[in-house]
DSSP file (Angstrom, degrees, kcal/mol; ACC not computed):
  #  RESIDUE AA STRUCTURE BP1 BP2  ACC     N-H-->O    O-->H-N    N-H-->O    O-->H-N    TCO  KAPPA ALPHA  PHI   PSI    X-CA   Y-CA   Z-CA
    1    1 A X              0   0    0      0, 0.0     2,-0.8     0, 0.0     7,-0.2   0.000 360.0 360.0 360.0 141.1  -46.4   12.6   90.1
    2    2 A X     >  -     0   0    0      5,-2.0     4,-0.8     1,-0.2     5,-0.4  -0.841 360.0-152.6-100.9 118.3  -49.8   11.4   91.5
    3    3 A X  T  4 S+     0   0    0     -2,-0.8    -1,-0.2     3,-0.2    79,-0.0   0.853  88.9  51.2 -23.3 -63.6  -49.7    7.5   91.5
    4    4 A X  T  4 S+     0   0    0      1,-0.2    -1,-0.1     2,-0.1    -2,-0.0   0.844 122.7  24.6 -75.8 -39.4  -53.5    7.0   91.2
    5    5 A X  T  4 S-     0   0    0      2,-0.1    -1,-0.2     1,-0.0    -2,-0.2   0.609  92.3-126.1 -97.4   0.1  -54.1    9.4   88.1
    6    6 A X     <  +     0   0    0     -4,-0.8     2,-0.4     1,-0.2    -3,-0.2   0.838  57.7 148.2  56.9  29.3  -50.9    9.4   86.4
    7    7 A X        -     0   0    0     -5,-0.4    -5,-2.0   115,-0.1     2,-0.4  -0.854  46.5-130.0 -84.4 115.2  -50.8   13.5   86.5
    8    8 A X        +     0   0    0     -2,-0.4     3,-0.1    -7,-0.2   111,-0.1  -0.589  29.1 175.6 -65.8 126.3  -47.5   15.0   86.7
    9    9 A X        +     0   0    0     -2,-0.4     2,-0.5     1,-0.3    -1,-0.1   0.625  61.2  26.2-109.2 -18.1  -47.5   17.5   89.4
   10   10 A X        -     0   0    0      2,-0.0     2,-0.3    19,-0.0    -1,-0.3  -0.995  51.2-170.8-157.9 136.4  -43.6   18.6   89.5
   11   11 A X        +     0   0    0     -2,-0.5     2,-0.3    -3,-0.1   101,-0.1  -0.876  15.2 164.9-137.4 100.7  -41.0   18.6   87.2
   12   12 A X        -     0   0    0     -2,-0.3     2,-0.2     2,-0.0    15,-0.1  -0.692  15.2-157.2-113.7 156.1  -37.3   19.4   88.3
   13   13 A X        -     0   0    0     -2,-0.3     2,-0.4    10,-0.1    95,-0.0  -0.729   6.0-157.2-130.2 166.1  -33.8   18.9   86.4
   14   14 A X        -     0   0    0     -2,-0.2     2,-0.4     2,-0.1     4,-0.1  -0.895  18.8-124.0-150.5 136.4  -30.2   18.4   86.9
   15   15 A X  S    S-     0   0    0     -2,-0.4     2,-0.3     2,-0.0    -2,-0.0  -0.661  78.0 -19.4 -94.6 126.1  -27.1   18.9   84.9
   16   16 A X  S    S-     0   0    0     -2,-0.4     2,-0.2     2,-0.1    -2,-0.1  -0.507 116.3 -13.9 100.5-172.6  -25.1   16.2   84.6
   17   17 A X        +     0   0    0     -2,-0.3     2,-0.3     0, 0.0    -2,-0.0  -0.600  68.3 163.4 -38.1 116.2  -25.1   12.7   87.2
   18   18 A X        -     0   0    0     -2,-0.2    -2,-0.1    -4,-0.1    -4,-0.0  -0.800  43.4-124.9-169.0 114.7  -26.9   13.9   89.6
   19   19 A X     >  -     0   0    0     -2,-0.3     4,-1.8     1,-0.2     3,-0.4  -0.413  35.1-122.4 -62.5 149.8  -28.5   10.9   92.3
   20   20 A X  H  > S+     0   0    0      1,-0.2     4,-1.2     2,-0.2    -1,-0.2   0.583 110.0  58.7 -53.9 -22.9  -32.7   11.8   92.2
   21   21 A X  H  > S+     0   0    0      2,-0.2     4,-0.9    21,-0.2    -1,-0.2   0.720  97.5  52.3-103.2  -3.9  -32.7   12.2   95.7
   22   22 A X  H  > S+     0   0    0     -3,-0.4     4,-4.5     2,-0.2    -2,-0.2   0.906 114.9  46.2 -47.1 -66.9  -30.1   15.0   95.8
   23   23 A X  H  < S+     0   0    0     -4,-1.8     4,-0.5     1,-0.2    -2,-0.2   0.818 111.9  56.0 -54.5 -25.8  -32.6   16.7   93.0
   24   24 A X  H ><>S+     0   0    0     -4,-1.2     5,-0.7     2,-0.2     3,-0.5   0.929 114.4  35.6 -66.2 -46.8  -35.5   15.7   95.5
   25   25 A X  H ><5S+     0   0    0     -4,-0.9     3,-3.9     1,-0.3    -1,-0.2   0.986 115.7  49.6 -64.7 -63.5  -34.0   17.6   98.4
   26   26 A X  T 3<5S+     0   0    0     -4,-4.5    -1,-0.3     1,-0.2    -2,-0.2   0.579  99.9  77.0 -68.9   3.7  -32.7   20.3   96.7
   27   27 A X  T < 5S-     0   0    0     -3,-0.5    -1,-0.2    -4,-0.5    -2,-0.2   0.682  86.8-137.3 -31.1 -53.3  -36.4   20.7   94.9
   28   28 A X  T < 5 +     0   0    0     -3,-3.9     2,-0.3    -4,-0.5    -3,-0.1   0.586  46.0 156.9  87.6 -15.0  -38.2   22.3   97.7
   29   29 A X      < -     0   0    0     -5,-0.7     2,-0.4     2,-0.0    -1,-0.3  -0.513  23.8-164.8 -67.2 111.2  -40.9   20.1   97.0
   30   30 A X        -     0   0    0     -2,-0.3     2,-0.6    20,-0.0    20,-0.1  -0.961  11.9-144.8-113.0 145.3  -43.2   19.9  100.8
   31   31 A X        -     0   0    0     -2,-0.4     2,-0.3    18,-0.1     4,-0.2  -0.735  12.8-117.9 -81.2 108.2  -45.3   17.4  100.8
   32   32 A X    >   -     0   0    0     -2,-0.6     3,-3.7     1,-0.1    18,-0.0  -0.313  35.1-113.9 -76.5 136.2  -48.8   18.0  102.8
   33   33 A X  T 3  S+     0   0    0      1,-0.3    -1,-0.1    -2,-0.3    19,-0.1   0.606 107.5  48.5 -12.3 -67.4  -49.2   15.7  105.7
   34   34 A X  T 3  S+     0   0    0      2,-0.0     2,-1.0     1,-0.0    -1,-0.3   0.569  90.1 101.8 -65.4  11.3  -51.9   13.4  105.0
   35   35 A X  S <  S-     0   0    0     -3,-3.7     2,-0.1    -4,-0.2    -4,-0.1  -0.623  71.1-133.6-100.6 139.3  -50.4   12.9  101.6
   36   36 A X        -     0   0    0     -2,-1.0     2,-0.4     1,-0.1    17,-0.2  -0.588  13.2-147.3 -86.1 143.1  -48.3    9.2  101.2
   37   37 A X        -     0   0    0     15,-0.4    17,-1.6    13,-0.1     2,-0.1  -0.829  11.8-164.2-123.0  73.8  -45.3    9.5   99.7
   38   38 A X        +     0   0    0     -2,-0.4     2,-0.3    15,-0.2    17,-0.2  -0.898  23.6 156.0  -4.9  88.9  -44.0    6.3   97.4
   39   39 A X        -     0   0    0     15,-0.3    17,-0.6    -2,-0.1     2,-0.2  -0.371  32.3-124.7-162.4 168.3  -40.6    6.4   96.7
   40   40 A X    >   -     0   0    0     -2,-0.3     3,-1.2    15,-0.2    14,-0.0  -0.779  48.4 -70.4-110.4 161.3  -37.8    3.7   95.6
   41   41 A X  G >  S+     0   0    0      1,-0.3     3,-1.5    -2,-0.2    17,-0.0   0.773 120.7  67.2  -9.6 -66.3  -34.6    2.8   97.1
   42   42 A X  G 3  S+     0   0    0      1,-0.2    -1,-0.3   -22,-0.0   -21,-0.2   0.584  82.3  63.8 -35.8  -7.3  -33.1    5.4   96.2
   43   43 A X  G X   +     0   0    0     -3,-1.2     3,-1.1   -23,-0.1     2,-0.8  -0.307  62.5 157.8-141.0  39.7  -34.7    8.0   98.2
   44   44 A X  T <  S+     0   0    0     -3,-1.5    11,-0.0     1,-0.2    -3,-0.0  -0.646  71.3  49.5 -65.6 106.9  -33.3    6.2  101.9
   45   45 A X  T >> S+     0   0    0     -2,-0.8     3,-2.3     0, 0.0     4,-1.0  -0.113  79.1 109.4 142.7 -28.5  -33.6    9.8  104.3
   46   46 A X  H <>  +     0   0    0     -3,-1.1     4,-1.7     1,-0.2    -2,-0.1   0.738  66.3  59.0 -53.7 -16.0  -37.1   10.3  103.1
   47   47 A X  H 34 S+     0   0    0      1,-0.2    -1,-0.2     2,-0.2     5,-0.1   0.874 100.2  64.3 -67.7 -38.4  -38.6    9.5  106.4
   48   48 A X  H <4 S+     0   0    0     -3,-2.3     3,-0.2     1,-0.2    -1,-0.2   0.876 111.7  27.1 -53.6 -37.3  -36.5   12.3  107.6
   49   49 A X  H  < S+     0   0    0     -4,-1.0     2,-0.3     1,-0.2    -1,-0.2   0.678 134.6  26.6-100.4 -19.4  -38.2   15.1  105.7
   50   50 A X     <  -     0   0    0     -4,-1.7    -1,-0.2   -20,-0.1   -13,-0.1  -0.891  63.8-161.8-147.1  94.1  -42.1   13.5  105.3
   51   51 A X  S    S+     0   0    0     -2,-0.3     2,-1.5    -3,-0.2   -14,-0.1   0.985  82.6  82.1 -45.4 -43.7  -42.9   10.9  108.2
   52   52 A X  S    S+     0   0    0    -19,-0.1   -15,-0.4    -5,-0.1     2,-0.2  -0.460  71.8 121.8 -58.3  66.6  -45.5    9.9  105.8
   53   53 A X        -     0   0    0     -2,-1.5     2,-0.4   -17,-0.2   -15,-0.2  -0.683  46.4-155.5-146.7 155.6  -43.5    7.5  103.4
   54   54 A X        +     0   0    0    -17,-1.6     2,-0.3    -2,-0.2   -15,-0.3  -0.962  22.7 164.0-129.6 151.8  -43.3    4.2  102.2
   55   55 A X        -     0   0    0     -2,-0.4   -15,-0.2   -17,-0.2   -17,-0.1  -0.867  39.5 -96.8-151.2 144.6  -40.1    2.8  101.0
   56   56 A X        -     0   0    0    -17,-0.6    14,-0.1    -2,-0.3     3,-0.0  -0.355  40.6-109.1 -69.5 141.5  -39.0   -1.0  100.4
   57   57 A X        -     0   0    0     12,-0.2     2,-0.3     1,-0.1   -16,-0.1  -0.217  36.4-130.6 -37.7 132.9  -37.4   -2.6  102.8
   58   58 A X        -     0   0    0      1,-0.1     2,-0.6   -17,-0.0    -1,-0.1  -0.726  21.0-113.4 -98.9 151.8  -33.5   -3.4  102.0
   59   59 A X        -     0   0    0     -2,-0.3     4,-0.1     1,-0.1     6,-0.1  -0.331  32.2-122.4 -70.2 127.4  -32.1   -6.1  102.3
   60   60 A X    >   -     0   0    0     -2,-0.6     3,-2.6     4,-0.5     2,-0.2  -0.342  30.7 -89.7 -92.7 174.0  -29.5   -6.6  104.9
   61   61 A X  T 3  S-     0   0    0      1,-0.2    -1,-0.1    -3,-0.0     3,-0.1  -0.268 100.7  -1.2-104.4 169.3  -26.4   -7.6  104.6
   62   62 A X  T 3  S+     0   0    0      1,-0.3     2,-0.3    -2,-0.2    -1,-0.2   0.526 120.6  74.4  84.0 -13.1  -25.5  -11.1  104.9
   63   63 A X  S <  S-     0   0    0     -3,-2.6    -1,-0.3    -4,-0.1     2,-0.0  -0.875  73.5-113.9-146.5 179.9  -28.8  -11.9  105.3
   64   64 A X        -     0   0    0     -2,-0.3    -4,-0.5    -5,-0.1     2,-0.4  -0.142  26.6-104.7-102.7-169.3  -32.1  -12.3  103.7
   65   65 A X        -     0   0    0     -6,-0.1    -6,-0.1    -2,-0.0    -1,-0.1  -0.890  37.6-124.3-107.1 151.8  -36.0  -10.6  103.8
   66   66 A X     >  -     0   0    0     -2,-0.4     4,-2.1     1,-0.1     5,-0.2  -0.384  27.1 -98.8 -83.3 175.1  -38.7  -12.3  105.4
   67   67 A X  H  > S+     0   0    0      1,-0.2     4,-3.1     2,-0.2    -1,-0.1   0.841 122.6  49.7 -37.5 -49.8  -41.4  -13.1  103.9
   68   68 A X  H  > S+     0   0    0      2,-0.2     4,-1.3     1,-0.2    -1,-0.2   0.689 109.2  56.6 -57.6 -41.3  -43.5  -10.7  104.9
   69   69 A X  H >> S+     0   0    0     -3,-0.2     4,-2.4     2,-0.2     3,-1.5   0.991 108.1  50.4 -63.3 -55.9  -40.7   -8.0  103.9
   70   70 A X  H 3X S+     0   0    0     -4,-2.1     4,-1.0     2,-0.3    -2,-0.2   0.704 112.8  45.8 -86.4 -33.0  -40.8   -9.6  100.3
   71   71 A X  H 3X S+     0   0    0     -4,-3.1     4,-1.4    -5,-0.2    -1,-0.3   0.792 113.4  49.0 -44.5 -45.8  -44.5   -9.2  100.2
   72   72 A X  H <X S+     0   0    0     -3,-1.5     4,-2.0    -4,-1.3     5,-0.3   0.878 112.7  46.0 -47.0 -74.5  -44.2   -5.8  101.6
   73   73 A X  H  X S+     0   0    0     -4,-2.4     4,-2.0     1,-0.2    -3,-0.2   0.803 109.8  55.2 -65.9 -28.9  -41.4   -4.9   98.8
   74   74 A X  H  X S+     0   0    0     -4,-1.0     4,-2.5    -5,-0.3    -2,-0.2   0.977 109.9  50.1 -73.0 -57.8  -43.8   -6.6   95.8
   75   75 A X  H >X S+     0   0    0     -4,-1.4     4,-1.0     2,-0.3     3,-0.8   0.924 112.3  45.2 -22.6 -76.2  -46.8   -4.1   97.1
   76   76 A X  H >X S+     0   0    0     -4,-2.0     4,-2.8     1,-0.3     3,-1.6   0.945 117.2  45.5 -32.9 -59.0  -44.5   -1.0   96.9
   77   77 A X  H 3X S+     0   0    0     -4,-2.0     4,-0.9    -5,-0.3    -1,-0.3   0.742 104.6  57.4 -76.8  -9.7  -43.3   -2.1   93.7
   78   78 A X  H << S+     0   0    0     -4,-2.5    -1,-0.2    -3,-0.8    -2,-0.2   0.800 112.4  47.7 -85.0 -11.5  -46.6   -2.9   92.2
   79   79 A X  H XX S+     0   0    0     -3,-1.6     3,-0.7    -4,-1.0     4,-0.6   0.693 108.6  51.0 -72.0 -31.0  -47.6    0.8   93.0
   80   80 A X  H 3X S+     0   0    0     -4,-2.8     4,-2.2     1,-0.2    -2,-0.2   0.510  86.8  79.3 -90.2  -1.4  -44.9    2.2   91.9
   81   81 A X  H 3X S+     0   0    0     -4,-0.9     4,-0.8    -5,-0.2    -1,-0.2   0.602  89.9  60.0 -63.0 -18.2  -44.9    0.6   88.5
   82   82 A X  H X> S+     0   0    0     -3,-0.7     4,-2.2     2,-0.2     3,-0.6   0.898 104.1  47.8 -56.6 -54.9  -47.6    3.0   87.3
   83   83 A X  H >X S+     0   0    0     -4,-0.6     3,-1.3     1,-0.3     4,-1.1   0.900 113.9  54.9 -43.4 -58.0  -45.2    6.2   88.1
   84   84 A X  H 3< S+     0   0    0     -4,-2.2    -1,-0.3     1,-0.3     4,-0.2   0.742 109.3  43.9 -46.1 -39.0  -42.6    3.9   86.0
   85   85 A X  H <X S+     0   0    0     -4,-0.8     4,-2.7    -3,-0.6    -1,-0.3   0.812 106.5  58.3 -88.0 -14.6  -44.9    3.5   83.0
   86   86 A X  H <X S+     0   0    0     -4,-2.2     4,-1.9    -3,-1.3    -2,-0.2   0.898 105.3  50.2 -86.0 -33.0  -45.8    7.1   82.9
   87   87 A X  H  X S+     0   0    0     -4,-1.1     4,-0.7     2,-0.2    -1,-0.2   0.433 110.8  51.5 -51.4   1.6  -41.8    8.1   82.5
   88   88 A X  H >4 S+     0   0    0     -4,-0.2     3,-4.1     2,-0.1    -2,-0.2   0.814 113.7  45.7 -75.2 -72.0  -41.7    5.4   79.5
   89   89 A X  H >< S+     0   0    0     -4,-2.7     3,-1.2     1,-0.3     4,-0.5   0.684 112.5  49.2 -34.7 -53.5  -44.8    7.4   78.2
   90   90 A X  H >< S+     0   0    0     -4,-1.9     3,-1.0     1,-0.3    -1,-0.3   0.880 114.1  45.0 -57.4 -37.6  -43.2   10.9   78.8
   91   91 A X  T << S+     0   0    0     -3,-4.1    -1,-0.3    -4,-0.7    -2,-0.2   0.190  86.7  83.2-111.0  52.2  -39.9   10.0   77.0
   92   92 A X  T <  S+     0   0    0     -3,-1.2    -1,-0.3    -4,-0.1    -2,-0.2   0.635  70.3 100.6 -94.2 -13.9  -41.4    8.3   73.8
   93   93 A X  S <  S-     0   0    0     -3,-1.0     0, 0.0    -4,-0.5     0, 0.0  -0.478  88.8-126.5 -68.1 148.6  -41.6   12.0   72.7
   94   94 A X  S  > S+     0   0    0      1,-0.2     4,-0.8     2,-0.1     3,-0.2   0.087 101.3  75.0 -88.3  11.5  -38.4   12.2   70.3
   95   95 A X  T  4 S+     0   0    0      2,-0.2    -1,-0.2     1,-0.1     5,-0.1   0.686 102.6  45.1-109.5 -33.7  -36.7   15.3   72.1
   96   96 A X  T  4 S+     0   0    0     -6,-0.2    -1,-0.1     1,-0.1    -2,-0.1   0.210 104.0  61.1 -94.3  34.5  -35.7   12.7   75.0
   97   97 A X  T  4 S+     0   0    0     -3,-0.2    -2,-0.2    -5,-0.1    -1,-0.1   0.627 107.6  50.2-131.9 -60.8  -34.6    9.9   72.7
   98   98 A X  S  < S-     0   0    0     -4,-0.8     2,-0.8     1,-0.1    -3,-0.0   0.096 100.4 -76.5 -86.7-165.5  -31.8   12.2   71.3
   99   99 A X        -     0   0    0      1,-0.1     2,-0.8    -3,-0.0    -1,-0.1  -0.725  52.2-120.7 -77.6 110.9  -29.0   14.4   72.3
  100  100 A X        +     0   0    0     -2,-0.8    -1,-0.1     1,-0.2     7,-0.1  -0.335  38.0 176.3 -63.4  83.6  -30.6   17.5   73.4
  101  101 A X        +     0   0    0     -2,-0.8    -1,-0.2     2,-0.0     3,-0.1   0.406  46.3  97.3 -75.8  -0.6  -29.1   20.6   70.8
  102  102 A X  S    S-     0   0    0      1,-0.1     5,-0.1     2,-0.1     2,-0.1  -0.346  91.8 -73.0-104.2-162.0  -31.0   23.6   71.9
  103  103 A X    >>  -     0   0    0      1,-0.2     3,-2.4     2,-0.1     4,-0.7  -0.329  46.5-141.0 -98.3 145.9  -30.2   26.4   74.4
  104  104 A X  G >4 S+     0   0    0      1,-0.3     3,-1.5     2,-0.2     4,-0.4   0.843  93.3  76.1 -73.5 -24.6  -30.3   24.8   77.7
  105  105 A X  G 34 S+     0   0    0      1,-0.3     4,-0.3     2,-0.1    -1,-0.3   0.507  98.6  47.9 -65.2 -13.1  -31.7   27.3   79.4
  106  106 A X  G <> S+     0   0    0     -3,-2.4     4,-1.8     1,-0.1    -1,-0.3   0.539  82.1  97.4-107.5   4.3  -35.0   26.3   77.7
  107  107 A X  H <X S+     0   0    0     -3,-1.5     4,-1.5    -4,-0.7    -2,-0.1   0.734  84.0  49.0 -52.2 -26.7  -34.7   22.6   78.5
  108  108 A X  H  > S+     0   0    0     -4,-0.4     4,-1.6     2,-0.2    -1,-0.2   0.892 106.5  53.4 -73.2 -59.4  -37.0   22.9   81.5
  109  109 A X  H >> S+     0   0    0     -4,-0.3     4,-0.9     2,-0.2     3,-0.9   0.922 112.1  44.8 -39.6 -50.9  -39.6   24.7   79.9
  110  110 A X  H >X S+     0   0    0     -4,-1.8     3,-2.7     1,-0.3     4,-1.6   0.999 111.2  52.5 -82.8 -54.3  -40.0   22.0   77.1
  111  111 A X  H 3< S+     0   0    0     -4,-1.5    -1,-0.3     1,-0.3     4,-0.2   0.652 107.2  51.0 -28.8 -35.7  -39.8   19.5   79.3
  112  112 A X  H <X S+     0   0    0     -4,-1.6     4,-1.2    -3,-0.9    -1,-0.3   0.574 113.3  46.0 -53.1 -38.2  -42.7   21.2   81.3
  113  113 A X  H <X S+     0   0    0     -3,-2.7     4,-1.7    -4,-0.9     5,-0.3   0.961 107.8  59.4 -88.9 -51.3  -45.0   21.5   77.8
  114  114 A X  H  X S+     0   0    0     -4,-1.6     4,-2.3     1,-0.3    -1,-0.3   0.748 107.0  41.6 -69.6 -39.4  -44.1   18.1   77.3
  115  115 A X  H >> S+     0   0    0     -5,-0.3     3,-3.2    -4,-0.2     4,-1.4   0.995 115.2  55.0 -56.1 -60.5  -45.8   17.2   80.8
  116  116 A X  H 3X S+     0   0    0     -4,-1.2     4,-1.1     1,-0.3     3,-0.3   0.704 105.1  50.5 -64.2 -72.7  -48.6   19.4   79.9
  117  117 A X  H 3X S+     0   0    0     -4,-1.7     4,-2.3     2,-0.3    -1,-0.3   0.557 114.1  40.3 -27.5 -46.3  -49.2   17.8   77.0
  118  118 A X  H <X S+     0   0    0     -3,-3.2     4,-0.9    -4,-2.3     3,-0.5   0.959 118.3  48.5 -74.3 -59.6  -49.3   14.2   78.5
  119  119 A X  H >X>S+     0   0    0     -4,-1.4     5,-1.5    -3,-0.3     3,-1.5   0.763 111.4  50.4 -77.8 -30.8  -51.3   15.5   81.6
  120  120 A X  H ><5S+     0   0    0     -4,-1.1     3,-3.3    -5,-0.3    -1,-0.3   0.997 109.4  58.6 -61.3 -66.0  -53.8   17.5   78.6
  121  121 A X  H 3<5S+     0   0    0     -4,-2.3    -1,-0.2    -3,-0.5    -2,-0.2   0.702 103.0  46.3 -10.3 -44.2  -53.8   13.7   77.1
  122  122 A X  H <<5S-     0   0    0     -3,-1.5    -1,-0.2    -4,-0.9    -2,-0.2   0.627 125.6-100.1-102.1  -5.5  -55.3   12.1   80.3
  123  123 A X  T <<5       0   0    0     -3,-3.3    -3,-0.2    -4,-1.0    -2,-0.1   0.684 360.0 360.0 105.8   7.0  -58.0   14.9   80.6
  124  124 A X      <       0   0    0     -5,-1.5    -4,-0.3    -8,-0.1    -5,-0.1   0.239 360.0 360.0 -89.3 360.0  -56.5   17.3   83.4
């Protein structure tokens, strides 16, 4: 997903539990150099695979963040609160509110229209 425009650029799945940065990996998605890479906790390893990364600081343990960290972590998170409100947007459609009954093998696809639909919405 591009931060600045809200356009979804990639859309991947997993069956079952499955942590996001598992799905990240196992994506295939490369990143091109100059491009900054967001991400949330979750996604601790990400330096490994795109030097270009941001991720918040964690807290350690036993101990606190400095200021500077906590500033740092409010930044992150005030960028990444656009991605967050464009997944609200994507599952107010009513096929991701219930239990999903159709053949699974097309669950990706509709999920896909579903994108193109918001990203037709914003004028891409």
């Amino acid at each position: 997903m591009d931060g600045q425009t809200g356009k979804v650029v990639s859309v991947h799945e997993a069956y079952g539990s499955e942590h996001d940065f598992e799905i990240f990996k196992r994506s295939g998605v490369v990143f091109a150099k100059d491009v900054l890479a967001v991400a949330d906790k979750g996604y601790v390893g990400l330096h490994e695979l795109h030097p270009f990364s941001v991720l918040p600081v964690r807290k350690p343990r036993n101990g606190e963040l400095s200021k500077t960290q906590k500033a740092f972590n409010r930044n992150v998170s005030s960028y990444r609160i656009r991605i967050e409100h464009v997944n609200r947007r994507i599952k107010l459609f009513k096929m991701f509110q219930h239990r999903y009954r159709n053949k699974q093998r097309k669950h990706l696809m509709r999920i896909s229209l579903v994108c193109g639909i918001y990203n037709y919405e914003l004028g891409f």
